[in-house]
C-alpha positions in Angstrom: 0.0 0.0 0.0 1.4 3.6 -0.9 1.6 6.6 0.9 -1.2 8.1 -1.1 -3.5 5.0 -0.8 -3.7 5.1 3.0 -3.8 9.0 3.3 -7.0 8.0 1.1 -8.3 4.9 3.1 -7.5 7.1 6.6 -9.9 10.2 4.6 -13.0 7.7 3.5 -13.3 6.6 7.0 -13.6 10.0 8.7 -16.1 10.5 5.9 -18.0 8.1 6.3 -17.9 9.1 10.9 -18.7 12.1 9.7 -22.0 11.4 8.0 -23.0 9.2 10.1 -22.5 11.7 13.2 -25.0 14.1 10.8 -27.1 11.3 10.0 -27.7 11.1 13.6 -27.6 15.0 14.2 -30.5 15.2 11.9 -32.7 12.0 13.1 -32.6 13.6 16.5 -33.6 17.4 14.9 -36.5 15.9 12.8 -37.6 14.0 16.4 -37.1 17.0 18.4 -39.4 19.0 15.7 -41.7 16.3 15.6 -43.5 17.1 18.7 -43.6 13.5 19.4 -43.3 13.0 23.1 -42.1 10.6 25.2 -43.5 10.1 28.5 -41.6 7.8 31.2 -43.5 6.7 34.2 -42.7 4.0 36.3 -44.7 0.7 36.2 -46.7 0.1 39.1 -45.2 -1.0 41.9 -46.2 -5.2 42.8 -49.0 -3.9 45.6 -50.5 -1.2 43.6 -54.3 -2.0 42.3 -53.7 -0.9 38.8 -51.9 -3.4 36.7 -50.9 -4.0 33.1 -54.2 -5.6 31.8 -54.4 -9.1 31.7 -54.3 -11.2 28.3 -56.7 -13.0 28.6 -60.7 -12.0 28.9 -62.3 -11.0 31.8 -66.3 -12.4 32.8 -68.1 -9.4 32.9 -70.5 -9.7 36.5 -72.8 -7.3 38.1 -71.1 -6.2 41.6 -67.4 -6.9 40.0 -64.6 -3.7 40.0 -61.8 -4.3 38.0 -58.3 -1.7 38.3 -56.0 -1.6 35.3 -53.2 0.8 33.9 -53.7 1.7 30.5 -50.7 2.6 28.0 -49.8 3.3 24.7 -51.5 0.0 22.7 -53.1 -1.4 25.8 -56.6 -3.0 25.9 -58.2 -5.3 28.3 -61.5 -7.2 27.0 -64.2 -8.6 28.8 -66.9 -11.2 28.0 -70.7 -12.0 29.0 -72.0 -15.2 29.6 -74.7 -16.4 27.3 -77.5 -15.4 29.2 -79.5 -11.9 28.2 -78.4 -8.8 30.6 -80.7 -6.1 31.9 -79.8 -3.1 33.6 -76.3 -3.7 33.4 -74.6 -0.4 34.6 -71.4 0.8 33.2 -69.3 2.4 35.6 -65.8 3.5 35.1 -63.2 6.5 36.3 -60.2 7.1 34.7 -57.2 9.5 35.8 -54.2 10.4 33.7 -50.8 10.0 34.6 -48.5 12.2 32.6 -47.3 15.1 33.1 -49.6 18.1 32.2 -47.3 20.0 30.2 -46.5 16.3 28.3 -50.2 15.3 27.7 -52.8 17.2 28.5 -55.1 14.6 27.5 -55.0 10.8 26.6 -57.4 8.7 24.3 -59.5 5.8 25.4 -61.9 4.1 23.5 -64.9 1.8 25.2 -66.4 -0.7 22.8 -69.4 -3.1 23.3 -70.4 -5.7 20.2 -72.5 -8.4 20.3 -76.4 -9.3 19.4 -78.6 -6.5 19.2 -75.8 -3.9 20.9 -73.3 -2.1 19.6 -71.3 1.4 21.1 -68.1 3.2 20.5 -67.3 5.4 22.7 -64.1 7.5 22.2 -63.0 9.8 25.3 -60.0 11.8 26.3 -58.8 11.8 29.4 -57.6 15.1 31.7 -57.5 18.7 30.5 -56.2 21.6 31.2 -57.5 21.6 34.5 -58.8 17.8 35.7 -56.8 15.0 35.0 -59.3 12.8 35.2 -62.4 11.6 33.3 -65.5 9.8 34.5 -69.3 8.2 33.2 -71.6 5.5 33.5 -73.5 3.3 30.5 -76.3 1.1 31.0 -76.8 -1.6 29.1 -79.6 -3.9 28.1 -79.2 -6.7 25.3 -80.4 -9.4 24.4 -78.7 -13.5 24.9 -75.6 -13.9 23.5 -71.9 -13.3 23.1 -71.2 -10.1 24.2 -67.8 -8.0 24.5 -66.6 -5.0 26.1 -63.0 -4.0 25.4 -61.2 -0.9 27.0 -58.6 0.2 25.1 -55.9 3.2 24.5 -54.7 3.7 20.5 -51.3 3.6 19.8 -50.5 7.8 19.4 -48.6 10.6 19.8 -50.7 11.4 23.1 -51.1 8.2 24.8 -49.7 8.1 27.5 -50.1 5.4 31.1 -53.3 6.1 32.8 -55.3 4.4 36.0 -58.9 3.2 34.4 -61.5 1.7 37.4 -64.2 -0.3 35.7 -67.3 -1.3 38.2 -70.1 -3.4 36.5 -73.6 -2.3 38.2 
């Protein structure tokens, strides 16, 4: 190898540092401008009430609470029995965790299906000045297979929240 060729060789790799250094500069601009935000909050401790939500479905009873934190993709689902419900009452409370400056408010949907019922009910959660978010449904449907999921869309303002369920 000459003189010239490694002068070369030594030149190409600080090139190629040096883009990828700006490569890097500019991914971290274009994020920065973004407005995405990032929101870190601890998981709950081992004794706390709200937890992750489970994978698998939940029965859905009259007199049953049920405590889960909600985050970014999260969704817990519950199922009826077969048998027709009347007067089921839809409780639930929900309080947002991040920051206020960070997210002001985050999304939650509530969605029921099955035979002769149907709702979609998308809600935000906190403002400028409650962090929380509370209602009630009641629900009357016929026999069947019926589902309730609580869930929070993937988004730029999701964020972890505390969500109470009480089924009435």
């Amino acid at each position: 190898m000459t003189k010239q060729d490694a002068t070369t060789a030594q030149s190409e790799d600080r090139s190629m540092v040096s883009n990828g250094k700006r490569a890097a500069t500019f991914g971290l601009v274009a994020l920065a401008l973004s407005g995405c935000i990032v929101v870190r909050v601890p998981p709950p401790a081992r004794n706390d009430p709200f937890q992750p939500p489970s994978a698998s479905a939940i029965t859905i009873a009259k007199g049953n609470t049920h405590r889960m934190r909600l985050d970014c993709g999260a969704q817990q689902v519950f199922k009826s029995p077969m048998a027709p419900i009347e007067n089921l009452v839809i409780e639930y409370n929900a309080e947002n965790l991040s920051p206020l400056k960070q997210v002001p408010s985050a999304p939650i949907r509530l969605t029921w299906r099955g035979p002769g019922a149907a709702m979609d009910v998308p809600f935000n959660v906190g403002s400028q000045s409650t962090r929380t978010a509370m209602g009630s449904v009641t629900m009357n449907v016929s026999a069947g297979a019926h589902e309730f999921v609580v869930a929070m869309p993937n988004g730029p303002d999701c964020g972890p929240t505390n969500f109470k369920v009480v089924f009435r």
